[in-house]
N, C-alpha and C positions, 0 to 999 in steps of 0.2 A: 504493500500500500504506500509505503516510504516515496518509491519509484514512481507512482501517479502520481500523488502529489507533485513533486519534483517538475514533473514531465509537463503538469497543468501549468505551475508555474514559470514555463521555462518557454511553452508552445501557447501560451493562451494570459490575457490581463484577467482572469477571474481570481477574485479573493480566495484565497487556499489557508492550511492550516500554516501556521512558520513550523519548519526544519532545519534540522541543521544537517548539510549535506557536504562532502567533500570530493574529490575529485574521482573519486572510484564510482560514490554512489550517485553524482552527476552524468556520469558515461553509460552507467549500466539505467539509468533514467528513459535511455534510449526505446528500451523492450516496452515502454509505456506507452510510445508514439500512438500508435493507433487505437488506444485506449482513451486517450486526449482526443485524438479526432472524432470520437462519438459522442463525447462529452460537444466539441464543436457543432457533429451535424444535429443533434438533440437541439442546440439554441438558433443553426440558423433555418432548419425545418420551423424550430416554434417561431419566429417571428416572420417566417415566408406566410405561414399558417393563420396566424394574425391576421396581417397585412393584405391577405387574401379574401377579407371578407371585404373592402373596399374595390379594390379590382386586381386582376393579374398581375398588370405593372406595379400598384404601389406594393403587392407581394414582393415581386422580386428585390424592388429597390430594399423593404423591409432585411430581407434576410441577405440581401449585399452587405449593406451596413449591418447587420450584424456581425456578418463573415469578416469584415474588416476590424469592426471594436472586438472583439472577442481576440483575435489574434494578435492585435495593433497592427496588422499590415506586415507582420514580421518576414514573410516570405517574397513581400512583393520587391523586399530591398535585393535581395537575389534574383530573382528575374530580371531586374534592372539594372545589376550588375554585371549580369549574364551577356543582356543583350546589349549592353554597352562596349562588352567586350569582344563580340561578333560583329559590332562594325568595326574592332580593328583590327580582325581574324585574317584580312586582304594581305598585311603589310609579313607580319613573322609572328612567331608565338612568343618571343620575348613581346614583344607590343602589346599584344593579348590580354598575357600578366601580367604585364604594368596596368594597364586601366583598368582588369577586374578586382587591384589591388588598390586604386584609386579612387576613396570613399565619395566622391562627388558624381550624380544622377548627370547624365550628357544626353542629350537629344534621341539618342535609341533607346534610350531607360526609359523617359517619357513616354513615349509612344508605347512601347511594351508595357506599363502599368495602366495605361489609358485601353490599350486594346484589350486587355486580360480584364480589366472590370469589365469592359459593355459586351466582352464575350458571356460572362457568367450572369450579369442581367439580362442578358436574350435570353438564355439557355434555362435559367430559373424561371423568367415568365413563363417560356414554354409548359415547362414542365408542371406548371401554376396549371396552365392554362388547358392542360390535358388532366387536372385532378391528381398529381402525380407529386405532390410537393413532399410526403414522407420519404419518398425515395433517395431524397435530398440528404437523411441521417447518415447514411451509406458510405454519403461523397469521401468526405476527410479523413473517413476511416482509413478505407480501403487507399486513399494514395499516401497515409501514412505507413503502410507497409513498405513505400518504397523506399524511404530512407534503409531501413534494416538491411534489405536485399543491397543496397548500394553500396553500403558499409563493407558487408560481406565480399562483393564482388571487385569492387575499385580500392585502390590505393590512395591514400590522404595525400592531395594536392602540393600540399604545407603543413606546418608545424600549428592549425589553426583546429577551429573546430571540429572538423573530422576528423583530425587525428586524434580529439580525446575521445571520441566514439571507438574508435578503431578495433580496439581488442573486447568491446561490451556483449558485441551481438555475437549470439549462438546460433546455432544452427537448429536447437530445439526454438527458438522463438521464431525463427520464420514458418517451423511447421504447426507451432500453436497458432500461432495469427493465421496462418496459413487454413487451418481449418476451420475457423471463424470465420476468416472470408469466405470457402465453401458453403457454408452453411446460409449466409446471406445471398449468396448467388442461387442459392436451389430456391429463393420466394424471389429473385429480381437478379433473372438470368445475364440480362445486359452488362453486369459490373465485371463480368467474367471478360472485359478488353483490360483490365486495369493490370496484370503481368505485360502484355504486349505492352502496352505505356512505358510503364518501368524499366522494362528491356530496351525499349527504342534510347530514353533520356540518358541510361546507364549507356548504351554505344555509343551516344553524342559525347556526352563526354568525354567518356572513354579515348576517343578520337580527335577530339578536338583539344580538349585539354589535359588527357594522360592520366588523371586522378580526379577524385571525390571532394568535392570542400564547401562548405558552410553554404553558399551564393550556389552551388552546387543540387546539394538537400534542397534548401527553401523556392529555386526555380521551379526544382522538377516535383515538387508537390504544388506548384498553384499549376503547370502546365498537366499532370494526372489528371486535378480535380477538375478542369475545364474537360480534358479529353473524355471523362467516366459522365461530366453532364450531358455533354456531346453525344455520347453514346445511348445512354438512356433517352433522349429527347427522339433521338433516330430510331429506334425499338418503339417508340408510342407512336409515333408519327405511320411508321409504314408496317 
């Protein structure tokens, strides 16, 4: 329980109990991930769900901003990191790392955090809009497994936040999570794209930048959670 805790306060602004934690039980925090992401789709289902009784749109917009205050936006700062650093992917991979290492937002970060909200307020009207808004709990779960798998599978970039994950995850916690997320897929078969996701972001990297890192994690969990809306939307739709 030490470790959700932890993990709420570490992936999420909600009031938690004070702990006192240290660098082992901050790492090992990690196995909690998608455990905090239910904790996430539980609040932004309940206020899509609210919000829904006014109309579709003010649904979505409801459980955006939730998605946003409940996390602080923590993930969006890696995506725009990310994509800050694919526009200078053109020149060398020293360049790269210089500006994904360069705490200031540039003209690709913008765009990427402006595109990645009005993706997931299309995507949650949608899903508003087809009676489909519990589906929604699912989201953050399930692309919090991706962090775990990536840990496992990449090598820490740097001496930074994933390398203090690095040695946490086991290979029993992806199969625990692992059958959790089957079990959610047998009532809401569509969530079964969300390994393909992981797999895809895990070879981006992989490729582009050789290791795993913090901007790394927090991309490829808002880029999941849009791809797993995307997906369910395309499942009601046709």
């Amino acid at each position: 329980m030490k470790g959700f805790i932890i993990a709420l306060q570490f992936l999420t602004r909600l009031p938690t109990p004070r702990v006192e934690a240290d660098e082992a039980a901050f790492a090992a925090s990690m196995r909690w991930f998608p455990a905090a992401g239910l904790v996430i789709g539980l609040l932004v289902a309940g206020a899509a769900w609210i919000g829904q009784h006014i109309d579709p749109w003010s649904g979505a917009l409801a459980g955006l901003a939730m998605w946003v205050l409940v996390t602080g936006a923590l993930h969006l700062d890696g995506l725009a990191d990310l994509a800050d650093a694919g526009g200078a992917a053109h020149k060398d991979r020293e360049r790269l790392l210089a500006v994904l290492a360069d705490p200031h937002v540039g003209s690709f970060g913008v765009v990427a955090i402006v595109l990645q909200m009005i993706a997931k307020l299309v995507l949650l009207h949608g899903l508003i809009a087809f009676g489909l808004t519990p589906l929604v709990i699912g989201v953050p779960f399930a692309a919090r497994i991706g962090p775990l798998a990536w840990t496992l599978w990449l090598p820490p970039l740097h001496a930074g936040l994933a390398a203090r994950f690095k040695d946490s995850v086991r290979g029993i916690d992806i199969a625990l999570w692992g059958g959790a997320f089957i079990v959610c897929a047998v009532f809401v078969p569509a969530i079964l794209v969300t390994p393909l996701f992981i797999a895809l972001w895990g070879w981006r990297i992989s490729t582009t930048l050789g290791g795993i890192s913090g901007d790394g994690h927090g991309a490829g969990i808002e880029l999941v959670e849009t791809g797993i809306l995307a997906a369910l939307l395309a499942t009601a739709a046709f």
